[in-house]
The first five atom37 places (N, CA, C, CB, O) and aatype in JSON, in Angstrom:
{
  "aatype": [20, 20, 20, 20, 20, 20, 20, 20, 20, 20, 20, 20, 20, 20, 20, 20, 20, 20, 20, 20, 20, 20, 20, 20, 20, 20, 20, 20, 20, 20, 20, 20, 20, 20, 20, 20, 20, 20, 20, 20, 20, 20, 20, 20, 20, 20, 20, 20, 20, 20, 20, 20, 20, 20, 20, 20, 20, 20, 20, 20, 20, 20, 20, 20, 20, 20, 20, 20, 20, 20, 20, 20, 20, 20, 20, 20, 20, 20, 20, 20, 20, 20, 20, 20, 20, 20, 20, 20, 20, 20, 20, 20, 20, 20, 20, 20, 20, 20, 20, 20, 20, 20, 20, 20, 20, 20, 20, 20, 20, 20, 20, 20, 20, 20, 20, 20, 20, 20, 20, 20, 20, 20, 20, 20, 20],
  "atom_mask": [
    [1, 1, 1, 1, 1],
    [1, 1, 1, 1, 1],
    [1, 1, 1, 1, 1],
    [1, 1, 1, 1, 1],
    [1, 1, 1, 1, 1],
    [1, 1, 1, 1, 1],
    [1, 1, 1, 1, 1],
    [1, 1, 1, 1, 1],
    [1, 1, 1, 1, 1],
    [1, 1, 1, 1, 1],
    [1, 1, 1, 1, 1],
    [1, 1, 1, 1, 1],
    [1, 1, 1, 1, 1],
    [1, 1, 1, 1, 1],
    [1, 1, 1, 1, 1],
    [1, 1, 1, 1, 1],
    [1, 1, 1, 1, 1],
    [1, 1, 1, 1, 1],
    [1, 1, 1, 1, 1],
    [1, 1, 1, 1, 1],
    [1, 1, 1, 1, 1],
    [1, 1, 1, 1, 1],
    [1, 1, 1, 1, 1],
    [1, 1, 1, 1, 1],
    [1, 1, 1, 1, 1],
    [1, 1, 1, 1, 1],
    [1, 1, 1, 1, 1],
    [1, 1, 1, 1, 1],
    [1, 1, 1, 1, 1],
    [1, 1, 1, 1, 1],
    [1, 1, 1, 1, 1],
    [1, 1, 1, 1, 1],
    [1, 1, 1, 1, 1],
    [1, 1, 1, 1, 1],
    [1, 1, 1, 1, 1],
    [1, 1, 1, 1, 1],
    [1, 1, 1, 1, 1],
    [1, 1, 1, 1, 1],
    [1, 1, 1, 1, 1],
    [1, 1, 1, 1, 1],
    [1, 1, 1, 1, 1],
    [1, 1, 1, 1, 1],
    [1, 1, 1, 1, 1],
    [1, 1, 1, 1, 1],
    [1, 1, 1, 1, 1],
    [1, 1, 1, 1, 1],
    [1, 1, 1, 1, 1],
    [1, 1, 1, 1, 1],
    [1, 1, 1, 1, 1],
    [1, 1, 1, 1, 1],
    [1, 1, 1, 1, 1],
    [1, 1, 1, 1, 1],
    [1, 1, 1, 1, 1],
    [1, 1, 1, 1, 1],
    [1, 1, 1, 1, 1],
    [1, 1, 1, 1, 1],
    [1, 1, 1, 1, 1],
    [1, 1, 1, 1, 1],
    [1, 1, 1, 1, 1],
    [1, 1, 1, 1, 1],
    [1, 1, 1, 1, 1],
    [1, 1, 1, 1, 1],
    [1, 1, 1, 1, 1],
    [1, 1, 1, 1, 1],
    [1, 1, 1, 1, 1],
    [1, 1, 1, 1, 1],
    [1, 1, 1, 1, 1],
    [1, 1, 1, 1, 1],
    [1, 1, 1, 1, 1],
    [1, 1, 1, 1, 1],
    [1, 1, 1, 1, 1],
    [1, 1, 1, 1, 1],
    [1, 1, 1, 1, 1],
    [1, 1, 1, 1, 1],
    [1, 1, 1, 1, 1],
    [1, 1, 1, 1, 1],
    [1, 1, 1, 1, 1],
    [1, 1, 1, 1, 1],
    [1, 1, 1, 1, 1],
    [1, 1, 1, 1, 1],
    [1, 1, 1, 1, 1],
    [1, 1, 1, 1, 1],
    [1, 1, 1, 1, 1],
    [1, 1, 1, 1, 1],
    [1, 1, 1, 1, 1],
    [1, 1, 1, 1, 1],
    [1, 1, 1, 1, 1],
    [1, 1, 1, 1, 1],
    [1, 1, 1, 1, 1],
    [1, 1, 1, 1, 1],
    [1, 1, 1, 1, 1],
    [1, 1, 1, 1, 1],
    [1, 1, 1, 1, 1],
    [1, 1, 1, 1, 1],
    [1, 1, 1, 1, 1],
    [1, 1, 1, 1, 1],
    [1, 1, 1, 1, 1],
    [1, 1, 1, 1, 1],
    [1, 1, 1, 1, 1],
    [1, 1, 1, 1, 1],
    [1, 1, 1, 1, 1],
    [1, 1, 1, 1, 1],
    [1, 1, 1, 1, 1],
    [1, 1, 1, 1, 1],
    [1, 1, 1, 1, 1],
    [1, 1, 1, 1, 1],
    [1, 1, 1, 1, 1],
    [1, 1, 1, 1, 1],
    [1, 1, 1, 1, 1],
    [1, 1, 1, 1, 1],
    [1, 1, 1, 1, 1],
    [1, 1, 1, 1, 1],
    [1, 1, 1, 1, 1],
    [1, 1, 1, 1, 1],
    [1, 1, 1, 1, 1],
    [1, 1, 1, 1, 1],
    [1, 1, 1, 1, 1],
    [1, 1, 1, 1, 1],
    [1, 1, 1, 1, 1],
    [1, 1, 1, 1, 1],
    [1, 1, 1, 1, 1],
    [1, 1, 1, 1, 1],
    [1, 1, 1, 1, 1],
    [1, 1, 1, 1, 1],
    [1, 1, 1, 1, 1]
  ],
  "atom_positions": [
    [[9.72, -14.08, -10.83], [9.68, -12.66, -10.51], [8.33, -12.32, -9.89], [9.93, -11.8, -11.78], [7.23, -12.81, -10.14]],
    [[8.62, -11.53, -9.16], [7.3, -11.0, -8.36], [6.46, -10.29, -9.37], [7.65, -9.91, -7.07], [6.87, -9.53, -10.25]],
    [[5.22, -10.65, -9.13], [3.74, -10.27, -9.84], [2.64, -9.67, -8.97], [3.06, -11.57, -10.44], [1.98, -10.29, -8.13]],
    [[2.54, -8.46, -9.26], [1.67, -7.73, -8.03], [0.47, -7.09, -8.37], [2.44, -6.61, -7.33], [0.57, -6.47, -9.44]],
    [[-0.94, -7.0, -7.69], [-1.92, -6.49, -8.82], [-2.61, -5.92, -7.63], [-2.84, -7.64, -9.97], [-2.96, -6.53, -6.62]],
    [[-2.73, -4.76, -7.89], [-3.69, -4.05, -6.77], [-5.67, -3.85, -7.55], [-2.72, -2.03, -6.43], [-6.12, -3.67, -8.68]],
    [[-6.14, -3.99, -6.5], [-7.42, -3.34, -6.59], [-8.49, -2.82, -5.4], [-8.04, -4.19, -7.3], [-7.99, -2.79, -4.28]],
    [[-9.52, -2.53, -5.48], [-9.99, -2.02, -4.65], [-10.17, -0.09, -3.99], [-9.44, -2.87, -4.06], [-10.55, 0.6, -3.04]],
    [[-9.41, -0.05, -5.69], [-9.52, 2.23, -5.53], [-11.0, 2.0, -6.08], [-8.07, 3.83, -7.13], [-11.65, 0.98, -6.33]],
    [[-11.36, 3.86, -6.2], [-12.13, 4.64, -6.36], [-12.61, 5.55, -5.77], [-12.67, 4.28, -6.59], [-12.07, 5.89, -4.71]],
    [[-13.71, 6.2, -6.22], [-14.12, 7.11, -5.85], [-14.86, 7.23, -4.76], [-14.5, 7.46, -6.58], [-15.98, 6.79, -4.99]],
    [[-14.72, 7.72, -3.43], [-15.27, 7.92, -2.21], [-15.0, 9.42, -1.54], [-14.74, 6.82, -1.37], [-13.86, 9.89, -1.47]],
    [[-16.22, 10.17, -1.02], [-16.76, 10.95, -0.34], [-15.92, 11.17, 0.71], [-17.92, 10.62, -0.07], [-15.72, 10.27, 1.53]],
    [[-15.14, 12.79, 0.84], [-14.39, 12.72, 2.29], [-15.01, 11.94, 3.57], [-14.23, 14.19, 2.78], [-16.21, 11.93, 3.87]],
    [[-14.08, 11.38, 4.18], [-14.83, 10.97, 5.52], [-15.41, 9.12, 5.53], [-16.38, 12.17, 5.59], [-15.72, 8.43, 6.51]],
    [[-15.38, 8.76, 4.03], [-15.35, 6.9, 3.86], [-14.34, 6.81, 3.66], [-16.08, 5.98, 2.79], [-13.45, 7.65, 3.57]],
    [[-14.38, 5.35, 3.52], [-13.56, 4.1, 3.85], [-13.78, 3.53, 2.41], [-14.14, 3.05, 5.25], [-14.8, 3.45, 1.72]],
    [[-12.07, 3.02, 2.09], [-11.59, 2.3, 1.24], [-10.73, 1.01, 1.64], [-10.97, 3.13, 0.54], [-9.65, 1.16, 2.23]],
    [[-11.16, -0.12, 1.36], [-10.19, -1.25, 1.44], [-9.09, -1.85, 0.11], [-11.13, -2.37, 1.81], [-9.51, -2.68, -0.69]],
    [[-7.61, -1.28, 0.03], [-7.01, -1.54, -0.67], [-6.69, -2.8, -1.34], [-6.43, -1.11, -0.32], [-6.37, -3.25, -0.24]],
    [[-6.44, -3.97, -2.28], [-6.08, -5.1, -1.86], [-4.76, -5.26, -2.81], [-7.24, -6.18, -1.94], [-4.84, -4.57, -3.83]],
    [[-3.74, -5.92, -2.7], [-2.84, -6.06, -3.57], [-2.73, -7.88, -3.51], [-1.46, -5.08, -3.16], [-2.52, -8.39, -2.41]],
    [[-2.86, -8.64, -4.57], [-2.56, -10.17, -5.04], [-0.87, -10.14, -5.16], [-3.42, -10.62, -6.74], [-0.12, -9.18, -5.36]],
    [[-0.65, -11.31, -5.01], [0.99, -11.12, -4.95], [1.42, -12.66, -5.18], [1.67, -10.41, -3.27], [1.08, -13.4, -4.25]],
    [[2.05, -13.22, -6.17], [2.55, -14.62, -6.67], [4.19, -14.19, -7.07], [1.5, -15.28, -8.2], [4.62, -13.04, -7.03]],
    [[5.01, -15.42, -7.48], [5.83, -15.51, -8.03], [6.84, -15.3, -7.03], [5.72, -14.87, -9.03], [8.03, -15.16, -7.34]],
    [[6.58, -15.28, -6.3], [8.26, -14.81, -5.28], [7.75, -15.04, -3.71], [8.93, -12.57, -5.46], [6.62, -14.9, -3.25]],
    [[9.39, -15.58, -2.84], [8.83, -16.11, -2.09], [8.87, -15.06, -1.0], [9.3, -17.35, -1.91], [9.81, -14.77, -0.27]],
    [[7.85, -14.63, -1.05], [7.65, -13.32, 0.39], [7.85, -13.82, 1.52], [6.15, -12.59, 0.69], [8.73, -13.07, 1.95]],
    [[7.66, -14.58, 2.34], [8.33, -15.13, 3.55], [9.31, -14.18, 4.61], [9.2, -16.23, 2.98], [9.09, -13.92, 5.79]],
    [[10.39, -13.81, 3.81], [11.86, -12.62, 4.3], [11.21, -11.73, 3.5], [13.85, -12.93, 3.79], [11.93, -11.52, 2.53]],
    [[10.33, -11.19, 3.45], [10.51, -10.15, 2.95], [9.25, -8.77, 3.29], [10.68, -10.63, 1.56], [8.5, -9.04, 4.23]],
    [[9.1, -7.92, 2.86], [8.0, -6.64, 3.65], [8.01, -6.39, 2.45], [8.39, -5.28, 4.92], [8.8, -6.4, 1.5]],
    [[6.37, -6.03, 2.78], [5.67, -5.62, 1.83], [4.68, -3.95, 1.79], [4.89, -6.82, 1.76], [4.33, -3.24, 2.73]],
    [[4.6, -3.88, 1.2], [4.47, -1.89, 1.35], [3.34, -1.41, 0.21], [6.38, -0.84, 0.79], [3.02, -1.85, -0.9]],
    [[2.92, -0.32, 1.0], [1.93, 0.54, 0.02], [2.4, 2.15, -0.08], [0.24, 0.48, 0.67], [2.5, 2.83, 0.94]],
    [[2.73, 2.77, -1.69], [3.27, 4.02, -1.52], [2.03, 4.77, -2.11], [4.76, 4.26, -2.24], [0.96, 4.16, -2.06]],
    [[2.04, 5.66, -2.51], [1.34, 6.67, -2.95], [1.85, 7.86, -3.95], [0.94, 7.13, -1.88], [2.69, 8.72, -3.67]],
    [[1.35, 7.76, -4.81], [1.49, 9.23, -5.44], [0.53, 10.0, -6.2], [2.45, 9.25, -6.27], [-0.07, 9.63, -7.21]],
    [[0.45, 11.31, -5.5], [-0.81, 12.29, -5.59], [-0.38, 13.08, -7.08], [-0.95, 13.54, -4.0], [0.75, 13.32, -7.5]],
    [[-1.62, 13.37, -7.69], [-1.67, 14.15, -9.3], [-0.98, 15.23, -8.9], [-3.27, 14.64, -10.09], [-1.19, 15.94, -7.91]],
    [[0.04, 15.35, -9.88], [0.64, 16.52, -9.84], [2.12, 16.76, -9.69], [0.09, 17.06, -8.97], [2.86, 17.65, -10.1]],
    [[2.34, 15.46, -8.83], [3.0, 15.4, -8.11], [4.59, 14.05, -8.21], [1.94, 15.4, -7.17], [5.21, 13.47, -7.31]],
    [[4.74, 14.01, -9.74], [5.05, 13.06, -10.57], [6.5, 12.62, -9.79], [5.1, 13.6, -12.19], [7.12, 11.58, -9.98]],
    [[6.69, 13.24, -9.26], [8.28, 13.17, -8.98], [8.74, 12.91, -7.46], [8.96, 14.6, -9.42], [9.89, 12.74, -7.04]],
    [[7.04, 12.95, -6.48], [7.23, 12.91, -5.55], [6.6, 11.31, -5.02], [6.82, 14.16, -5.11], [5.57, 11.1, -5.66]],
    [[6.86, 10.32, -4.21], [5.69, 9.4, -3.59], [5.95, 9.87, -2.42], [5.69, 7.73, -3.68], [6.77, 10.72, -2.08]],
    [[5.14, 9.22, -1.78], [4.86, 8.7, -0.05], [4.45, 7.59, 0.2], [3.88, 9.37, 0.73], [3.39, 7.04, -0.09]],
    [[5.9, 7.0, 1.14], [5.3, 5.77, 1.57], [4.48, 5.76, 3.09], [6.5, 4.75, 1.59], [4.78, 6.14, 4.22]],
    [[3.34, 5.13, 2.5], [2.4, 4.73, 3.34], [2.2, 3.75, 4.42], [1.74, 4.54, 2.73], [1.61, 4.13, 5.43]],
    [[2.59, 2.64, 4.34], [2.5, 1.6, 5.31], [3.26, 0.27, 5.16], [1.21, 1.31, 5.42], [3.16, 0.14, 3.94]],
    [[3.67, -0.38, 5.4], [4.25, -1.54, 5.07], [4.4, -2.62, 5.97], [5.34, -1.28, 4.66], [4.31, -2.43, 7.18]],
    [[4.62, -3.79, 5.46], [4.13, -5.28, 6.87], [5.23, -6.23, 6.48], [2.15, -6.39, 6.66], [5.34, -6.59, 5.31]],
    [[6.05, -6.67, 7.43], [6.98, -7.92, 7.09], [6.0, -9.26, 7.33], [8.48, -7.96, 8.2], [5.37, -9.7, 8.29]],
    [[6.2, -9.61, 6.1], [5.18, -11.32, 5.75], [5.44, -12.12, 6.91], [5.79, -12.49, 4.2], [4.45, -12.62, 7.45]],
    [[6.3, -12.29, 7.28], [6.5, -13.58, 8.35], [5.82, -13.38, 9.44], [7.91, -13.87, 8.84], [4.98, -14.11, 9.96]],
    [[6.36, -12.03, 9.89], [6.26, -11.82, 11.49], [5.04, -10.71, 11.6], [7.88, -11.18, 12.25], [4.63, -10.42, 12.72]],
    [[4.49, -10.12, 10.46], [3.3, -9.34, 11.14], [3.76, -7.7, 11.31], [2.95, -10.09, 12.77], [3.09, -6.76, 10.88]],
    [[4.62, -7.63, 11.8], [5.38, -6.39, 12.27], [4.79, -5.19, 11.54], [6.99, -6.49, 11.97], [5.1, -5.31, 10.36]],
    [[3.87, -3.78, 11.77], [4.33, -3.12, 10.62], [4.67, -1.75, 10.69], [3.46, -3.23, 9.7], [4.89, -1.12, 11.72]],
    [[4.69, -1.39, 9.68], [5.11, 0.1, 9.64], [3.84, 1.26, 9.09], [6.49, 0.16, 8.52], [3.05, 0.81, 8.26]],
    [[3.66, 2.7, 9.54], [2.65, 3.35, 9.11], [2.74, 4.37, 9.52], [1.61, 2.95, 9.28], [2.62, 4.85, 10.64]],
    [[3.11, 4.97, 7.91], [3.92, 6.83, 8.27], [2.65, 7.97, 9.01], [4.51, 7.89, 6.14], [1.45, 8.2, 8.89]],
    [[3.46, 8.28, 9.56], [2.58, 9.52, 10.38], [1.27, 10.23, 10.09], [3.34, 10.61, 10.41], [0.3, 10.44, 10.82]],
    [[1.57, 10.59, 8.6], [0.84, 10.9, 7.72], [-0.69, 10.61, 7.92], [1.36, 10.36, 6.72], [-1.6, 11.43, 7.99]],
    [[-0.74, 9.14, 8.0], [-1.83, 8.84, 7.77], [-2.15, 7.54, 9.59], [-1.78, 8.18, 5.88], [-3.04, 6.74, 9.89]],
    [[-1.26, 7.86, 10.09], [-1.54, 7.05, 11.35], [-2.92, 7.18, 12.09], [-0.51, 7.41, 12.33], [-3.48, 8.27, 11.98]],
    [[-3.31, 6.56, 12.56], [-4.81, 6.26, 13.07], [-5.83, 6.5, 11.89], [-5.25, 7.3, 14.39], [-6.98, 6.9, 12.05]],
    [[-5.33, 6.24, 10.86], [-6.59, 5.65, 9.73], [-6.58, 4.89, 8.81], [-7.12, 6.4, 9.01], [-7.45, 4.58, 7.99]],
    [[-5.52, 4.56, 8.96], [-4.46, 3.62, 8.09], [-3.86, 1.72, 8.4], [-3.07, 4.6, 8.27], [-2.75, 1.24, 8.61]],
    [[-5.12, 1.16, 8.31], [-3.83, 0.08, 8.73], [-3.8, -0.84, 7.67], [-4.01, -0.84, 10.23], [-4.74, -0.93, 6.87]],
    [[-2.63, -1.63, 7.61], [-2.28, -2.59, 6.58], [-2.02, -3.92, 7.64], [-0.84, -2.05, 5.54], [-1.67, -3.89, 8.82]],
    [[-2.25, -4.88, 6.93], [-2.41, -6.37, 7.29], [-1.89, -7.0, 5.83], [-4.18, -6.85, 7.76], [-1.47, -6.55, 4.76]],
    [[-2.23, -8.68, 6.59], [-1.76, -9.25, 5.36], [-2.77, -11.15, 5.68], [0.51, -9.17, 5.34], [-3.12, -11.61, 6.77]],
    [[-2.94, -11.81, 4.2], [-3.64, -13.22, 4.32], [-2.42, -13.56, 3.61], [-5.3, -13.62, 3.62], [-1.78, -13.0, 2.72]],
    [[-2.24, -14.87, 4.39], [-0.84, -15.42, 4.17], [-1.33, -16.59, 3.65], [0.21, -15.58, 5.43], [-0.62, -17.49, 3.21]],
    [[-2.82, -16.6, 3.7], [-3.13, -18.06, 2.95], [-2.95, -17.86, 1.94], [-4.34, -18.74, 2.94], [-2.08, -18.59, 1.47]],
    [[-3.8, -16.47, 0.59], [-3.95, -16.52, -0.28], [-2.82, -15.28, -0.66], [-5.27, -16.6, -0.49], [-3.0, -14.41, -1.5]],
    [[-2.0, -15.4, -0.07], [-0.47, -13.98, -0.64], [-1.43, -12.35, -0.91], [0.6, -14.62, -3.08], [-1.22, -11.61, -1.88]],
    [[-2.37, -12.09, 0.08], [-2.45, -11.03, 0.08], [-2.65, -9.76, 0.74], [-2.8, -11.15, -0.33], [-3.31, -9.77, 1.77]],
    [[-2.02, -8.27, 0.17], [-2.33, -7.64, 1.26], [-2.98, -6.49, 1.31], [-1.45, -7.5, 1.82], [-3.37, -5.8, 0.37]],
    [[-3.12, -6.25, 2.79], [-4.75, -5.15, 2.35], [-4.08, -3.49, 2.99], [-6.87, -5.87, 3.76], [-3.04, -3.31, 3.63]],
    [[-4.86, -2.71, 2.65], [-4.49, -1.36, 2.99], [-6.17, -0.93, 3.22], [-3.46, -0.43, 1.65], [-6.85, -0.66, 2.22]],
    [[-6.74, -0.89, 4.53], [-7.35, -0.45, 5.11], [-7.39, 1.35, 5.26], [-7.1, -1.21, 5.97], [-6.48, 1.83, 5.94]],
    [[-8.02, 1.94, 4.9], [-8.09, 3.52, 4.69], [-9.22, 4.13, 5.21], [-8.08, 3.94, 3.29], [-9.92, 4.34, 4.22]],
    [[-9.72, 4.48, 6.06], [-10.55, 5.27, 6.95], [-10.79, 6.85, 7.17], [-10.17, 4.88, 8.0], [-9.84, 7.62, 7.02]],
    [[-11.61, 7.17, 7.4], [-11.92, 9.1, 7.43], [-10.9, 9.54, 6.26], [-11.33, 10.16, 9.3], [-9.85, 10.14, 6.52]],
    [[-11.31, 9.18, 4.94], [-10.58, 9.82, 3.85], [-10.55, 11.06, 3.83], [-10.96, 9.51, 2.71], [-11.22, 11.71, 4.64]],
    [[-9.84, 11.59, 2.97], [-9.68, 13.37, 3.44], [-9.14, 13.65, 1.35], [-7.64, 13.89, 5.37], [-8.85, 12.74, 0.57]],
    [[-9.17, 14.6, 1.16], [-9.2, 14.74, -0.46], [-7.61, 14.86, -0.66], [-10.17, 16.27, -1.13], [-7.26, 14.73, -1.84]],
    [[-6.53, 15.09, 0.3], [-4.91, 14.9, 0.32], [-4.8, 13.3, 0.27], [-4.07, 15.61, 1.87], [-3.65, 12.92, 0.0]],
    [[-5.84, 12.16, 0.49], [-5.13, 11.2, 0.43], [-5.78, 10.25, -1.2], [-5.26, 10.48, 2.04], [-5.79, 9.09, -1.61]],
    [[-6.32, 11.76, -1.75], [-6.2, 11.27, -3.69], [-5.08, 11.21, -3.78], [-6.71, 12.29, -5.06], [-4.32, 12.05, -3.29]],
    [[-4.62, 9.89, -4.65], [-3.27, 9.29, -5.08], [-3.52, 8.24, -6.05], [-2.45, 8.69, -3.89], [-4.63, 7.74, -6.19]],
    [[-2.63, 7.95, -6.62], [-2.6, 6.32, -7.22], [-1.44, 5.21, -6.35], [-2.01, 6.41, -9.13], [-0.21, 5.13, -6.28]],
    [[-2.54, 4.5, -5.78], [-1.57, 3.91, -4.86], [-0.67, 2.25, -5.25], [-2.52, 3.77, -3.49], [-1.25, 1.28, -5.73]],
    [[0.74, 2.27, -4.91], [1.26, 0.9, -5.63], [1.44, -0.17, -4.58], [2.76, 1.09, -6.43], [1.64, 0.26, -3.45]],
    [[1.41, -1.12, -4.7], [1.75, -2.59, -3.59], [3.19, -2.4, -4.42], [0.57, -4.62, -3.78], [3.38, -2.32, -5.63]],
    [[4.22, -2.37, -3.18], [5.6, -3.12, -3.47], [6.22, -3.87, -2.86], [6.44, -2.55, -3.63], [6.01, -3.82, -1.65]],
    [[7.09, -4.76, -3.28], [7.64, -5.88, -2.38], [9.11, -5.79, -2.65], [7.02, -7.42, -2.71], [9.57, -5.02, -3.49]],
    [[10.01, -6.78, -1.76], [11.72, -7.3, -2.31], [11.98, -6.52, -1.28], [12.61, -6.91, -4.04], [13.2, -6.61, -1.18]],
    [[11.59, -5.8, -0.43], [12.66, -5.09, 0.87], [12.62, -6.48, 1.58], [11.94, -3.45, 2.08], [11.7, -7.3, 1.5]],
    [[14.19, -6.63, 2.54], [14.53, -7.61, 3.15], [14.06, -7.58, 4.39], [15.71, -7.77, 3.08], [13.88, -8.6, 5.06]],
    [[13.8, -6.27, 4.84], [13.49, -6.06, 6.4], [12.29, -4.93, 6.12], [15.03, -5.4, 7.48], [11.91, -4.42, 5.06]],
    [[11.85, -4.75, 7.44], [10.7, -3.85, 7.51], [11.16, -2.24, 6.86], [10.22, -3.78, 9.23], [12.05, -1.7, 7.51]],
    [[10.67, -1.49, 5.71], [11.31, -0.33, 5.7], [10.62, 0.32, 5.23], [12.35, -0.2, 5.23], [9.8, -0.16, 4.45]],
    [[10.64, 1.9, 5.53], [9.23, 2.96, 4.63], [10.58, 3.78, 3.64], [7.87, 4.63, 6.17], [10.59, 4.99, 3.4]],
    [[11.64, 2.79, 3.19], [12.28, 3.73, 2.13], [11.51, 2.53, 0.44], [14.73, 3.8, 2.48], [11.39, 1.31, 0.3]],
    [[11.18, 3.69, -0.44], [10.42, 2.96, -1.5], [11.74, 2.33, -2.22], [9.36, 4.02, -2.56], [11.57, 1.52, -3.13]],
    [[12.71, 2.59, -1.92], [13.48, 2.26, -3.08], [14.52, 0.86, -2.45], [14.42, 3.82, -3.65], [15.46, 0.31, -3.03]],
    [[14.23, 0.72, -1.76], [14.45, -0.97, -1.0], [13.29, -2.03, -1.45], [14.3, -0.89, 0.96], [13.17, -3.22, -1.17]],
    [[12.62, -1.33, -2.1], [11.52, -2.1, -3.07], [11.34, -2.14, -4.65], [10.31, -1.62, -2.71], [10.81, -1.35, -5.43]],
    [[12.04, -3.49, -4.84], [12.37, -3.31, -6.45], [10.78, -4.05, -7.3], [14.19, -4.47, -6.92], [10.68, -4.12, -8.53]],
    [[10.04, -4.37, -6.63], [8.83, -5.01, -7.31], [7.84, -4.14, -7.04], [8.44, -6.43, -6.87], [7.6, -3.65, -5.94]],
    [[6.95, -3.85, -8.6], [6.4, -3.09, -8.15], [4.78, -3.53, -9.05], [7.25, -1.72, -8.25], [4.74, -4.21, -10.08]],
    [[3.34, -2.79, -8.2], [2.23, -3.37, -9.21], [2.37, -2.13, -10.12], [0.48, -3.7, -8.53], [3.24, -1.27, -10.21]],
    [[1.22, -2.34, -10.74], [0.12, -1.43, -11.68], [-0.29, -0.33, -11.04], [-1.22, -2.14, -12.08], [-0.78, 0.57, -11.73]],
    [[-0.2, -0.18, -9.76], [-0.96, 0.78, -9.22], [-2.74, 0.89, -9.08], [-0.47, 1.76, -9.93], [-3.36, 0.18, -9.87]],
    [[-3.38, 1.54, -8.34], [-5.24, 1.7, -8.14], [-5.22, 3.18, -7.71], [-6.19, 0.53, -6.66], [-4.73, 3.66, -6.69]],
    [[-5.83, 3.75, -8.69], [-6.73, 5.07, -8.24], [-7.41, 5.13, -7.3], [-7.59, 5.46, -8.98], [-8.38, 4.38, -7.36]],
    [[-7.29, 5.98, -6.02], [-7.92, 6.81, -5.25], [-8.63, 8.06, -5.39], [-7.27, 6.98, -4.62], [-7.85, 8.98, -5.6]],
    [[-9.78, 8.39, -5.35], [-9.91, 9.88, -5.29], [-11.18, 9.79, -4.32], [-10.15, 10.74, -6.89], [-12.12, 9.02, -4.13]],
    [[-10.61, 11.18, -3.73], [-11.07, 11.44, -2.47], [-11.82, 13.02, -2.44], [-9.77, 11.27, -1.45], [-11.35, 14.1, -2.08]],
    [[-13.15, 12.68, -2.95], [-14.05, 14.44, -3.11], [-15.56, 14.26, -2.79], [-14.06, 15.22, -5.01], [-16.45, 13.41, -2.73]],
    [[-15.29, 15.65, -2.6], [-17.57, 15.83, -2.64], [-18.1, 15.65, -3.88], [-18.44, 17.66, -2.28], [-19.32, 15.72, -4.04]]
  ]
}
C-alpha cells in the first residue's frame, strides 16, 4: 500500500517561497499521477486541488488558482515529489496533502485513494 509523507510547511511572510516535498514508497507509481490538494482553516469540508504530475511522462496539471507560482515536479530516483510555491499570499494558508492511485493525469481529489499526513502552511505578517 502506498505510504506518503509530506514535509517542508511552515511559516512564511506574504510574498516567500516554500518548497513542498512529499516521500512516496510502497506502490508502484509508474501509471500513475500524483497530486497536491489543499485545505484552508475553516474550511473542513472544502479542498482544492492544487497541482498534480503523471510519474512516467512528466505531464502536469496546475489549477488556475495558483498558476504562475506554483509548480510541481517530481525525482524519480528517490520516489519524490515537490510542490514548489512562490509569491505566497495569506489565501494560500492550508494544510497541504500529497496524493496518489489516480490512473491518469486528474485535478479530481477523489480519483486519489492514497493519501499522506498532510504539512502546514501559513502564510502572514
Amino acid at each position: 500500500e502506498a505510504q506518503l509523507v509530506e514535509s517542508g510547511g511552515g511559516w512564511v511572510q506574504p510574498g516567500g517561497s516554500l518548497r513542498l516535498s512529499c516521500a512516496a514508497s510502497g506502490f508502484a507509481f509508474d501509471d500513475y499521477a500524483m497530486g497536491w490538494v489543499r485545505q484552508a482553516p475553516g474550511k473542513e469540508r472544502e479542498r482544492e486541488f492544487v497541482a498534480a504530475i503523471y510519474w512516467m511522462s512528466g505531464h502536469t496539471y496546475v489549477a488556475d488558482s495558483v498558476k504562475g507560482r506554483v509548480t510541481i515536479s517530481r525525482d524519480k530516483v528517490n520516489y519524490r515529489v515537490y510542490l514548489q510555491m512562490n509569491d505566497l499570499r495569506p489565501e494560500d494558508t492550508a494544510v497541504y496533502y500529497c496524493a496518489t492511485g489516480a490512473d491518469h493525469l486528474s485535478p479530481v481529489e477523489t480519483r486519489y485513494p492514497y493519501w499522506g499526513q498532510g504539512t502546514q502552511v501559513t502564510v502572514s505578517s
